[in-house]
Structure formats: structure tokens, C-alpha cells
C-alpha positions as CSV (number, residue, x, y, z in Angstrom):
1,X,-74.8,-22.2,-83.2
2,X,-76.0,-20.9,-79.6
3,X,-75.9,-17.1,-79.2
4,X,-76.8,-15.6,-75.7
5,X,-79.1,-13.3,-75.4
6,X,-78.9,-10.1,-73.8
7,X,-81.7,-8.0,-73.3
8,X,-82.0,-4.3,-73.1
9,X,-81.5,-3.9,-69.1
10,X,-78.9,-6.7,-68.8
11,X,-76.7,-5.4,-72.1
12,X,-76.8,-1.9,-69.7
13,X,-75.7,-3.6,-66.1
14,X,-72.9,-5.2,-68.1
15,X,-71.9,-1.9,-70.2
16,X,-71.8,-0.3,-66.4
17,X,-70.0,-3.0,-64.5
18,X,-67.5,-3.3,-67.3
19,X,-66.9,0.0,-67.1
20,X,-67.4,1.0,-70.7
21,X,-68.9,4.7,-70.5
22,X,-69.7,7.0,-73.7
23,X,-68.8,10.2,-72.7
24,X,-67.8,13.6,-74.6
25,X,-65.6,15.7,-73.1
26,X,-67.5,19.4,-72.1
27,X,-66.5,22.1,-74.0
28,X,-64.4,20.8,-75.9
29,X,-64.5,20.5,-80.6
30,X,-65.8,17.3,-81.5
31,X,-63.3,16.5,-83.4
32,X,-61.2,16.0,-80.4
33,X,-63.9,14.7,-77.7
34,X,-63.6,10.8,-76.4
35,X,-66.6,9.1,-77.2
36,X,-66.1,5.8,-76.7
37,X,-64.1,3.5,-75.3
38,X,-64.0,-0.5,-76.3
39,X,-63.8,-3.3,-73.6
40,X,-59.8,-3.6,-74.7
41,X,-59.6,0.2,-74.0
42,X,-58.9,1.1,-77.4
43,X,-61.0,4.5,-77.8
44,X,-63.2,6.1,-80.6
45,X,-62.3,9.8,-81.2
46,X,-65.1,11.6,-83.4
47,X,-61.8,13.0,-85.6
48,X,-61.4,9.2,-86.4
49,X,-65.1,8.9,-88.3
50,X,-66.2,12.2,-89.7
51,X,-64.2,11.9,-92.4
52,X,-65.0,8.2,-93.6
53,X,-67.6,7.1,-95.6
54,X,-71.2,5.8,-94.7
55,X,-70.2,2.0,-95.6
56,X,-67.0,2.1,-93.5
57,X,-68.9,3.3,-91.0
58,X,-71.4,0.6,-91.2
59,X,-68.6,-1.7,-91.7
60,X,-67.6,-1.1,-88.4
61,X,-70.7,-1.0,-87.0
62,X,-71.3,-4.7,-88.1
63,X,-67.3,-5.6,-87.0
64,X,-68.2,-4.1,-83.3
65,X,-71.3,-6.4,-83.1
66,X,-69.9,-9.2,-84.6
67,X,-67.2,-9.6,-81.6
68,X,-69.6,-8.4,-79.0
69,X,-68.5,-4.8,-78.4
70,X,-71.1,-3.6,-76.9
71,X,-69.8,0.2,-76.7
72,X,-68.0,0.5,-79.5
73,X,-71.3,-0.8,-81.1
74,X,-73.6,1.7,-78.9
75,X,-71.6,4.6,-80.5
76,X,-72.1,3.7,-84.3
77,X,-75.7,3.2,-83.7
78,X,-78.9,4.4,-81.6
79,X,-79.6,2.9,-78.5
80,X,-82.6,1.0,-80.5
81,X,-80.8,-0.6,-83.6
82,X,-78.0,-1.5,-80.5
83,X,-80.4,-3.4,-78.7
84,X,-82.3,-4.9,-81.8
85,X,-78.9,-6.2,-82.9
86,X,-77.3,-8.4,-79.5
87,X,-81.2,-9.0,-79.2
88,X,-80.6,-11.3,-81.9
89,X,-77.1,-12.7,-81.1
90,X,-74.3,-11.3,-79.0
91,X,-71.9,-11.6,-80.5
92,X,-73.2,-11.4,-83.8
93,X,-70.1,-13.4,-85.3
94,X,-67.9,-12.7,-88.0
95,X,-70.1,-14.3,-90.9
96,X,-71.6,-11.4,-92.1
97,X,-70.4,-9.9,-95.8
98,X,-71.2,-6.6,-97.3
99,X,-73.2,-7.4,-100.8
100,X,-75.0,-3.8,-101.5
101,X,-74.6,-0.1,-101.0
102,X,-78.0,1.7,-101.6
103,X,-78.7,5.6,-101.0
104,X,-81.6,7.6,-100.5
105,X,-83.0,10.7,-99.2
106,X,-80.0,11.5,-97.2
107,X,-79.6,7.9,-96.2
108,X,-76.9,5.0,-97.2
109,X,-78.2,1.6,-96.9
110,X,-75.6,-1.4,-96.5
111,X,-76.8,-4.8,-96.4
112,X,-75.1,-7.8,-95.1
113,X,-75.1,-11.1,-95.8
114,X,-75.0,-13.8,-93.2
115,X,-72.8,-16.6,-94.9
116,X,-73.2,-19.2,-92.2
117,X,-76.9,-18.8,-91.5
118,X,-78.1,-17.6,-94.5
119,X,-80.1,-14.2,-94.2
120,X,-79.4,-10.7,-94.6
121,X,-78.9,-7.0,-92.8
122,X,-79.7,-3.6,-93.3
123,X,-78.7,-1.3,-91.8
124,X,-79.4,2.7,-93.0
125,X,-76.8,5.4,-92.2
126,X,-78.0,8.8,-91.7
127,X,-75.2,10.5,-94.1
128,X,-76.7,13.9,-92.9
129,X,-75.9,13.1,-89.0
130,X,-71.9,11.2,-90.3
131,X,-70.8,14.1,-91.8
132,X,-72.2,17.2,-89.5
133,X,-69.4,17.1,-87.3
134,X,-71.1,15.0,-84.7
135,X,-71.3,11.4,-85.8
136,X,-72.0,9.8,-83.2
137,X,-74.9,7.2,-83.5
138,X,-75.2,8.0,-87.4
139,X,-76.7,4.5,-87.8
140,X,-80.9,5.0,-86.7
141,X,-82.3,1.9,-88.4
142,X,-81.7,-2.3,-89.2
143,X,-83.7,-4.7,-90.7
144,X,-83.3,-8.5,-90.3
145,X,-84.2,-11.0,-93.0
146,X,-84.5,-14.1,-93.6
147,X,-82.5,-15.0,-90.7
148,X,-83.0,-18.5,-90.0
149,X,-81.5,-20.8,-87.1
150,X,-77.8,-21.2,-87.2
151,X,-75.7,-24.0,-89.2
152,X,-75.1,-26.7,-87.2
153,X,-71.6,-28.7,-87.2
154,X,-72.9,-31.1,-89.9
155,X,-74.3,-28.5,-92.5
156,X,-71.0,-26.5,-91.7
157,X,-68.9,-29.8,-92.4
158,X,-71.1,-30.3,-95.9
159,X,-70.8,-26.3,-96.9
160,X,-67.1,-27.2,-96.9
161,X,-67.1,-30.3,-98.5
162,X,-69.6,-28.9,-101.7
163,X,-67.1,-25.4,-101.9
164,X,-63.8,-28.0,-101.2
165,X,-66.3,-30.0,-104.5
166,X,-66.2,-26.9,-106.9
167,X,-62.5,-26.4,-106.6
168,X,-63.8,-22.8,-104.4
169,X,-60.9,-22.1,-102.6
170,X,-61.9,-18.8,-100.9
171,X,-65.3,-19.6,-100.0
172,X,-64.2,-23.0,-98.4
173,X,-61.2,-20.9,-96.5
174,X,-64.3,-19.3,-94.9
175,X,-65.3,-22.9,-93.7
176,X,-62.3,-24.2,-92.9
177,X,-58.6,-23.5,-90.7
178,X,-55.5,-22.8,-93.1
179,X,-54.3,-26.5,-92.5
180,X,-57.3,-28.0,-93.4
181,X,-58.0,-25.9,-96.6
182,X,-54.5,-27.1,-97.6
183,X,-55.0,-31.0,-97.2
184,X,-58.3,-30.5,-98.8
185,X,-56.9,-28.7,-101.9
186,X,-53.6,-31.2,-101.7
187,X,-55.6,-33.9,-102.3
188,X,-57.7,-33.0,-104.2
189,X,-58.4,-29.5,-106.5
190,X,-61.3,-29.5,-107.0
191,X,-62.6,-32.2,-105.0
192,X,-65.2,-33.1,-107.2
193,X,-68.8,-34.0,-106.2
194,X,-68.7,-37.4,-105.2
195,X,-68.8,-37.2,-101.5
196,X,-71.2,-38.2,-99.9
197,X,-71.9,-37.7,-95.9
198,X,-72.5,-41.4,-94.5
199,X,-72.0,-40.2,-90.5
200,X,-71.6,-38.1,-87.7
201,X,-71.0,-38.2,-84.3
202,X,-69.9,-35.7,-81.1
203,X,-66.9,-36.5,-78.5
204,X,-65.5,-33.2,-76.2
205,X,-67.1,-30.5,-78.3
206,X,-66.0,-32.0,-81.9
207,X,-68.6,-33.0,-84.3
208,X,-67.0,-35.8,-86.5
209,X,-68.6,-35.7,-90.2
210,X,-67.5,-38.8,-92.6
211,X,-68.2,-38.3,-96.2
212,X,-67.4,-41.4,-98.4
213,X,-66.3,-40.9,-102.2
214,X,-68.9,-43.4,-104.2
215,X,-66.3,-42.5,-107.1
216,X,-62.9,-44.3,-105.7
217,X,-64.4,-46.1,-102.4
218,X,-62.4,-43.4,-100.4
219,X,-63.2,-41.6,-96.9
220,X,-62.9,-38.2,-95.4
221,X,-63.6,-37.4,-91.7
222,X,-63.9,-33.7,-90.8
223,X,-63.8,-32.6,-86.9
224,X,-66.0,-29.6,-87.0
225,X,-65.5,-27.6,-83.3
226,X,-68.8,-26.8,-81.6
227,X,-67.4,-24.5,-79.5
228,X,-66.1,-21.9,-82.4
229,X,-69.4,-22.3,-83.9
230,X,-71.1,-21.4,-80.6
231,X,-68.9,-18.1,-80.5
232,X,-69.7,-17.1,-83.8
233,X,-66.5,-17.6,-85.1
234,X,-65.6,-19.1,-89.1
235,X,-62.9,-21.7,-90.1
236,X,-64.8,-24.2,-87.7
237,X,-63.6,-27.4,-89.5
238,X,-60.1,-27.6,-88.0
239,X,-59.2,-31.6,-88.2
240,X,-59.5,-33.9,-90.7
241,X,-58.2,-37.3,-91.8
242,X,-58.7,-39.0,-95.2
């Protein structure tokens, strides 16, 4: 999966062209104030956060990031744990789970799970700063680990076929589109674990997988899209033919 990059000067030329300003309005409670508005123009009120929890609110740090909201993203978090995150992928993609809910000294720890690359976020959530009626930029810290370079099409393809193997439904849903998941599972539930990959090959931004089953002598070719898997996206296996 490619990502691009954005440093901290080019992520703020973009923020200004695009026109995506954090701003709270003089004067006015918080509760009320505009601070910040999304690239769709959907807005962030502080009324709409002070009265969620720290995990929502990292939740939706991690969802702004993941499809490359750079405002919306700006306002969860501090200008550094903004920059540390599309420093390492912009957008961050949608692979990221939520698999632990720590607290400490005043501050909530959510870690994240990257299901298509493999390592893990924290990120820490000053519940002091959520909950003092001005929560902006309640998230002050994040901590990559383990992060390693992105699946390619071909160890997408096989995450699908061993998950598609076990009879997982919802973990090979993750891998695959709705149509696909539903021959896969038609055919075969589980699929068991005779496949084995004997090929692959690219043509227009498709990666073609071929698994052959050394069970029954049969084949499976999945067409894994490079392109949703260089935007970050899941369900990249969107063709197939037995």
C-alpha cells in the first residue's frame, strides 16, 4: 500500500488553500462556538464532544485520520500527534480496530490495531482537558508500534483465502467486497485449508492471485484492486472466478 506523505508545512498550505480554518467564535460559551469545519463542510461544535466519552473521542480521532481529514483531525488532537499521524500515512485508512481501553492519571489510553498491516496505536486522551468545557485538542500524545510496511495485493489475497479457510465470515468481509464474500461462502463454508497460491500477476491496477485446491484439483483466481489498497481502503478483493 503506498501512502503519501505530508509533512508538517505542506499538511498546513493544503489546510489553508482548502480553506479548512479552526476558529472559535469571540465571546461566545463554548458550548456553542464553531471549531472546526471538515473538507465536506460538515462542522464540529464543542456541544457535540464534551459530553462523550474519551474512547468515542479517540474513535473519532482515528476515523478523521483514517479518511484524511486533516481538520477535523487537527481539532481532536495537538498540532504534534496531528502531524506524527499523516507523517506516517495520509490517509491513515480504515484498517484500524480499537482492542484496549487503559486509564491513568487523568488520562484514557485507546490502542488500535492495524488489521491490514499489522501493528498497533496509542493514542492517550487527556480526560481532564475533554470534560472541562473546552475539548478541543484533548488528544496530546500517540505511539506507533510495530508498524511494518503495508500488505501487498498478494498477502491481502491469502489473508482472505486463510479467514474464507476457517469458515471466518466477518474477518474475511474485512478482506473482501459483499459479492465476493458470498461466492466464497457459496461454495464453500468453510473453505477449508487446502488452497494453495500457485500465481500472480498485475493487468490495469488488478493483481490476479490463483490458489489451487491440492484436495479436489480445483482453482480460484482472486482480483485484488491496487488502487483501493493504495487509498487505504478494505474489501480490496472485488473479483473472483473459480
Amino acid at each position: 500500500m503506498t501512502h503519501t506523505i505530508r509533512s508538517r508545512s505542506a499538511a498546513a498550505a493544503l489546510t489553508a488553500a482548502a480553506g479548512l480554518a479552526l476558529a472559535v467564535t469571540a465571546g461566545a460559551p463554548a458550548q456553542a462556538a464553531l471549531v472546526a469545519q471538515s473538507p465536506t463542510g460538515s462542522s464540529i461544535h464543542a456541544s457535540q464532544v464534551t459530553a462523550v466519552s474519551a474512547t468515542t473521542y479517540a474513535d473519532r480521532l482515528v476515523r478523521a485520520w483514517g479518511r484524511g481529514d486533516y481538520s477535523a483531525t487537527r481539532y481532536y488532537a495537538t498540532a504534534a500527534v496531528t502531524d506524527k499521524l499523516f507523517d506516517q500515512a495520509d490517509p491513515g485508512g480504515i484498517h484500524w480496530r480499537r482492542t484496549r481501553v487503559e486509564g491513568t492519571a487523568g488520562t484514557i489510553y485507546a490502542t488500535y490495531r492495524d488489521e491490514a498491516r499489522g501493528g498497533t496505536l496509542t493514542v492517550g486522551v487527556s480526560d481532564i482537558a475533554l470534560h472541562d468545557g473546552n475539548p478541543a485538542h484533548s488528544v496530546y500524545t500517540a505511539l506507533f508500534e510495530d508498524e511494518p510496511a503495508s500488505l501487498g495485493a498478494v498477502a491481502w489475497a491469502d489473508h482472505l483465502v486463510r479467514a474464507w479457510g476457517r469458515g471466518d465470515h466477518w474477518t474475511a468481509s474485512y478482506y473482501a467486497t459483499p459479492d465476493v464474500l458470498s461466492q466464497l461462502f457459496g461454495y464453500a463454508n468453510p473453505g477449508g485449508s487446502h488452497w494453495d497460491r500457485v500465481s500472480a500477476q498485475g493487468a490495469a491496477g488488478t493483481i490476479f492471485v490463483t490458489y489451487r485446491n491440492t484436495a479436489t484439483g480445483a482453482h480460484l483466481t482472486l482480483g485484488v484492486s491496487d488502487v483501493v489498497l493504495g487509498e487505504g481502503g478494505a474489501h480490496a478483493a472485488y473479483t473472483l472466478r473459480f
